[in-house]
C-alpha positions in Angstrom: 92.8 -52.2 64.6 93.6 -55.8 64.7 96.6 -56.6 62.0 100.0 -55.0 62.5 100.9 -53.3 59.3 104.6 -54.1 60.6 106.2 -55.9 63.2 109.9 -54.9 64.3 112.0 -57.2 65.9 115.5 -56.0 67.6 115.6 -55.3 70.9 116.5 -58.6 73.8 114.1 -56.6 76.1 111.1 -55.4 75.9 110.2 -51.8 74.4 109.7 -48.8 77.1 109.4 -45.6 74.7 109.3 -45.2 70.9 109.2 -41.8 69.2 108.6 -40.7 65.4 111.9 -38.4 64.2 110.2 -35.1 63.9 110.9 -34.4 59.8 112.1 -37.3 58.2 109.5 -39.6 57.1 108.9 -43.3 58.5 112.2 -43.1 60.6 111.3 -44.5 64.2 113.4 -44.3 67.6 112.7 -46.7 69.9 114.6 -47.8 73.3 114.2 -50.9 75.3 115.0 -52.4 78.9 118.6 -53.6 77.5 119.3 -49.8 77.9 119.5 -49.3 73.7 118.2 -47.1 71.5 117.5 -48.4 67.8 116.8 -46.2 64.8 114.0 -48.0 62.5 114.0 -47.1 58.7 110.3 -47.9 58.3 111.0 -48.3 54.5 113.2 -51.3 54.7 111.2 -52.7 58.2 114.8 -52.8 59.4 116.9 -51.5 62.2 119.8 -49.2 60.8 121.8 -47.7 64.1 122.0 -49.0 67.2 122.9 -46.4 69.9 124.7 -47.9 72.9 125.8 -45.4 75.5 123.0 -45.4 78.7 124.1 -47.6 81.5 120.5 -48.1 83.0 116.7 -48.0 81.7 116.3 -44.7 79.3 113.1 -42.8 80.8 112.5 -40.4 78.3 113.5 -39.1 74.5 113.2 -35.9 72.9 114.1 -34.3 69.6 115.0 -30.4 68.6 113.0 -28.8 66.3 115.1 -30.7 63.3 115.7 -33.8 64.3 119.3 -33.3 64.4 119.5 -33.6 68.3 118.4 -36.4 70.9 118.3 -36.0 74.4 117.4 -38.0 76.7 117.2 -39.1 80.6 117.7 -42.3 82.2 118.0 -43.7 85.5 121.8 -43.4 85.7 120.6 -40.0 86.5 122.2 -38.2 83.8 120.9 -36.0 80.7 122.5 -36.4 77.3 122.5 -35.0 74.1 123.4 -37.0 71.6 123.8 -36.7 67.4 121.6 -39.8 66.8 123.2 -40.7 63.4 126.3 -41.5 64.8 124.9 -42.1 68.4 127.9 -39.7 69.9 127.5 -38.0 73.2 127.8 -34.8 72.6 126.9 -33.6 76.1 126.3 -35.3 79.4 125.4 -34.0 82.8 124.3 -35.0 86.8 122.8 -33.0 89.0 123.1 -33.7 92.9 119.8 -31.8 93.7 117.8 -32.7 91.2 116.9 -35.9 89.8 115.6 -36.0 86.1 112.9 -38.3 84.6 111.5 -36.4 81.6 113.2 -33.9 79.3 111.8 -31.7 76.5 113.7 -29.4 74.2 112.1 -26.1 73.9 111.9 -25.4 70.1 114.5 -23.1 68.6 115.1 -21.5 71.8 118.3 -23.7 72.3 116.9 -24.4 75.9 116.1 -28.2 77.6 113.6 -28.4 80.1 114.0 -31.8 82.4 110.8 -32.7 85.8 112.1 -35.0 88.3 112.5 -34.6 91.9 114.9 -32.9 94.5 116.6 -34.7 97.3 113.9 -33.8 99.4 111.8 -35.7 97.5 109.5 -32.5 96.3 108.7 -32.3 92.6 110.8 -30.1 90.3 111.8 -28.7 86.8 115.0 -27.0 86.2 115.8 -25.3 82.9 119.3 -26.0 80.9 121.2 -24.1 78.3 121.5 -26.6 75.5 125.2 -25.6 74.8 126.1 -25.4 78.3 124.9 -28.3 80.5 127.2 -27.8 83.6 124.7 -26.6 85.6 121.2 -25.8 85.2 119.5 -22.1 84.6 117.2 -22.4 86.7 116.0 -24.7 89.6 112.0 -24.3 91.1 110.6 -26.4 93.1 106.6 -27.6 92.6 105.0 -29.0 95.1 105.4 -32.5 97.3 103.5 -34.6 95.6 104.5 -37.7 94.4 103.3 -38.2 91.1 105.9 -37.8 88.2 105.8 -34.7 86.6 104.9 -34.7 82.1 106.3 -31.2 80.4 104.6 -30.7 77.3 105.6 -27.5 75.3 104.1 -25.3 72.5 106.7 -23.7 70.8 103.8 -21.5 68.9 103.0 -19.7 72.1 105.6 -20.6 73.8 103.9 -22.0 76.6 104.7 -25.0 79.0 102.1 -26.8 80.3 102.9 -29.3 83.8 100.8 -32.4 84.8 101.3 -34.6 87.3 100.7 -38.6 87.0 98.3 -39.2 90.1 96.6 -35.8 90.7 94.0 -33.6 88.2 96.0 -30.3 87.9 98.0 -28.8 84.8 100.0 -25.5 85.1 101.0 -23.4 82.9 104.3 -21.5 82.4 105.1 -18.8 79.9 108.8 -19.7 78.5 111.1 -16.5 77.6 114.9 -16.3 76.2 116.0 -13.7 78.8 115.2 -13.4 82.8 113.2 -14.9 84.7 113.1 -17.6 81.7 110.0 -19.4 83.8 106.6 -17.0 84.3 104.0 -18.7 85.7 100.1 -18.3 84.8 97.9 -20.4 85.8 96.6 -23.7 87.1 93.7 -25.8 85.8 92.1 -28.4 88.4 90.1 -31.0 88.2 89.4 -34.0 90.8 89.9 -36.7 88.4 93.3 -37.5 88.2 94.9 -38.6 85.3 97.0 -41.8 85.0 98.5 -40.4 81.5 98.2 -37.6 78.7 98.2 -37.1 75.1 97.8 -33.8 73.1 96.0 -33.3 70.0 98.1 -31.9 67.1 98.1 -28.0 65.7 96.0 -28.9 62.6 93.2 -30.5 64.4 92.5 -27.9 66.8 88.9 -25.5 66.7 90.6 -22.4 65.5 87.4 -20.9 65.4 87.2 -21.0 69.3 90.5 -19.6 70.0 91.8 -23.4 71.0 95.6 -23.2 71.3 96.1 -26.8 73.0 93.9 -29.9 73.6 95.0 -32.6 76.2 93.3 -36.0 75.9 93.2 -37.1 79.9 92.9 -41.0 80.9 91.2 -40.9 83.8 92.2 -44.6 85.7 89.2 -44.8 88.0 86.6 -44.0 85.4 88.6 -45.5 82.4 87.6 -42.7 80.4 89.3 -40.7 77.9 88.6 -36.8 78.5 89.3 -33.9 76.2 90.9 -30.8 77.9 91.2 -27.7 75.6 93.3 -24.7 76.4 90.5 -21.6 74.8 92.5 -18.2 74.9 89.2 -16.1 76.0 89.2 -13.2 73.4 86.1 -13.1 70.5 87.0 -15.0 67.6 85.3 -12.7 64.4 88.6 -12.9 62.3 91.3 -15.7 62.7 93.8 -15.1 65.2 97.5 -14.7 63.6 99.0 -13.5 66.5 98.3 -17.0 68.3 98.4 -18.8 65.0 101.6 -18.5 63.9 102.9 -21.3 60.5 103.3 -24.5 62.5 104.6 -27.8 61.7 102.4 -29.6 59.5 101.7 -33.1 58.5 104.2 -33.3 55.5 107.6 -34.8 56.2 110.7 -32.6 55.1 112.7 -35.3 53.5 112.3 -38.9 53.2 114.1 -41.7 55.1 117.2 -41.9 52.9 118.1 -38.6 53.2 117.9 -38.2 56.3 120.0 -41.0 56.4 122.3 -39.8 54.7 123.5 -36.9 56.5 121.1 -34.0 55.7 118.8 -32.1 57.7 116.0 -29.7 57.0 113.4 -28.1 59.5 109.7 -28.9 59.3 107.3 -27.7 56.6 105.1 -25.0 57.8 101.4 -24.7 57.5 99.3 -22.0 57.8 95.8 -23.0 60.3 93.7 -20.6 58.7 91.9 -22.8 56.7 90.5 -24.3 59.5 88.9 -21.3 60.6 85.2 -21.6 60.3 83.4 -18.1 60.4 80.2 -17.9 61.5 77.2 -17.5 58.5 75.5 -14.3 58.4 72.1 -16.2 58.3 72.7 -18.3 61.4 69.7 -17.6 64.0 70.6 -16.2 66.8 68.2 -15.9 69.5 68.0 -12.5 70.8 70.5 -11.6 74.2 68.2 -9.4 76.6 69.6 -7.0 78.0 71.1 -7.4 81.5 72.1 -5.3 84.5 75.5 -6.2 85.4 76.9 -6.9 88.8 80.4 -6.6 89.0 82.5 -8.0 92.0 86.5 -8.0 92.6 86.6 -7.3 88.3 84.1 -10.4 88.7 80.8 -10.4 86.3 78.5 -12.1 88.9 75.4 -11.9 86.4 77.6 -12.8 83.1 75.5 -15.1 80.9 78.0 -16.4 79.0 78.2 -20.0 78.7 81.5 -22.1 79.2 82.5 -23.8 76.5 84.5 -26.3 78.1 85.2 -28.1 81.5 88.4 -26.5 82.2 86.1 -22.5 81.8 83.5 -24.2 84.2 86.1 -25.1 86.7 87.5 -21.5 86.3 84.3 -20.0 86.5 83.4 -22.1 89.3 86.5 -21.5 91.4 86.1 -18.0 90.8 82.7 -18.0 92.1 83.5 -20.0 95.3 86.2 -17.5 96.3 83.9 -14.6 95.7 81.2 -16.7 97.8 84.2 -17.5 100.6 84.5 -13.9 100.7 81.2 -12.2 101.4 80.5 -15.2 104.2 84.1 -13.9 105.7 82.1 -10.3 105.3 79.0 -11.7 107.1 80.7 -13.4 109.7 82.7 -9.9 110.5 79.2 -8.0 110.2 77.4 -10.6 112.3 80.4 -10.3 115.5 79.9 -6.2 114.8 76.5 -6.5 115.5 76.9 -9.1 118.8 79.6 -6.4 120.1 77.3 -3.6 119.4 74.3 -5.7 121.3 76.3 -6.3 124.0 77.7 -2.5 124.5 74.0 -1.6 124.3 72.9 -4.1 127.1 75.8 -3.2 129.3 74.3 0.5 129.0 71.1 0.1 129.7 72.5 -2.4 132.8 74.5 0.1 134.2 73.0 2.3 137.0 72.2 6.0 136.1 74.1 8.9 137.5 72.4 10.9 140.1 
């Protein structure tokens, strides 16, 4: 790409974030370094609302599931939620142990989700209700790293996914409405770490493979872009409704105007089955011989199955180490058994015999 199909012009400082309004078509949010948000009708190349109530540099912007909610962060250390029509606060909020760069709102489950870091300094997400935002649900801590934290959620699966800027791992939480509210899974590692992330859309994911999520990693040192796909490992021989549900798809609910105008509408569904691609009866196969199977702490040690991706070679491999860390802690034990025998023995034989 080399011509800008438009070029906006409204903000005094430069442009930190922009974000697309979830439903309504070519309406544009964007906020600069003069602390101001502007709302772009795309239509009219013009600026329509100017939203004017951060005091610092807005970090972050996120939209409900509608479009008729904003929230965002900023450095003035406070999380709002605003009606971005009007640009009226509807709800602000501090919090003295926990200092919020990023904020996500968690699909229809009227929940926020903010990352920043505690007054220790240690990474951490805490979970708000989004009608209540005196004090958060819940507080956890991560780790002490100091790499800003990106949330990205799925509201199909309801899954939350946490990577940090400066190191290779992603978690994942499971989200619920009711206690704990925050389950954790797993954690996907990698020694590449990634500078920043991007996530390919529902409708573009391999539902044939049981993909649910795909990350698209920039790697600084390398300056490489690398997939990361998130493969629920079940056998894919009919589509999968149950992780499929009708998502969001690539039609917009209402055009600019009337969205404009006052109304709101949710997204229009699609259904993902028709990107299921089942497998042809007359495909060759080469034949699987049969094989004994060798299994180790519910481990299949002799599983010929391969990975399909990097992130089920990491897990296989990290599986395999700790099964290898654990029979070398078995030999080790064996091996001082068999000195203390050897040394009983010698003392016995060493020892003078009774008259």
């Amino acid at each position: 790409m080399t011509e800008a199909v438009l070029e906006l012009y409204g903000h005094s400082r430069r442009v930190g974030l922009i974000e697309w309004h979830p439903t309504a078509n070519n309406i544009l949010f964007s906020s600069g370094y003069d602390y101001k948000i502007l709302i772009w009708n795309l239509d009219d190349g013009e600026a329509v609302k100017m939203i004017d109530c951060h005091t610092d540099v807005i970090l972050c912007m996120s939209f409900n599931t509608d479009g008729s909610l904003l929230a965002t962060t900023c450095k003035d250390k406070k999380l709002r939620v605003l009606e971005p029509r009007s640009g009226r606060v509807l709800q602000a909020a501090t919090c003295k142990n926990h200092k919020m760069t990023r904020v996500v709102f968690l699909g229809n489950m009227k929940r926020l989700l903010t990352t920043g870091v505690s007054k220790w300094n240690t990474r951490q997400i805490a979970l708000w209700d989004q009608e209540d935002l005196s004090m958060p649900l819940i507080e956890e801590e991560i780790d002490g790293l100091s790499g800003m934290l990106f949330p990205f959620y799925d509201m199909d699966t309801h899954m939350l996914y946490l990577a940090g800027k400066g190191d290779g791992n992603i978690r994942y939480y499971e989200i619920t409405v009711e206690k704990p509210f925050l389950t954790y899974l797993m954690e996907f590692r990698s020694a590449a770490p990634q500078k920043g992330l991007g996530v390919m859309p529902k409708h573009g994911l391999d539902v044939s493979a049981c993909e649910i999520f795909r990350f698209y990693k920039l790697i600084t040192l390398k300056n490489l872009i690398e997939p990361i796909s998130m493969i629920v490992p079940r056998k894919s021989e009919t589509y999968q409704e149950d992780i499929y549900p009708m998502t969001p798809g690539i039609e917009p609910a209402m055009s600019a105007k009337e969205w404009l105008s006052g109304i709101n509408k949710d997204p229009v569904l699609m259904s993902l089955k028709e990107g299921y691609r089942k497998e042809s009866k007359a495909t060759f196969k080469a034949p699987v011989r049969d094989k004994k199977s060798m299994v180790v702490n519910s481990i299949d040690l002799l599983e010929n199955v391969p990975p399909r991706t990097e992130n089920e070679l990491l897990r296989m491999f990290y599986r395999q180490q700790d099964e290898i860390r654990r029979l070398k802690e078995q030999l080790a034990q064996r091996d001082l058994h068999i000195r203390q025998l050897e040394l009983e023995l010698r003392n016995l034989r060493n020892s003078p015999k009774e008259s």
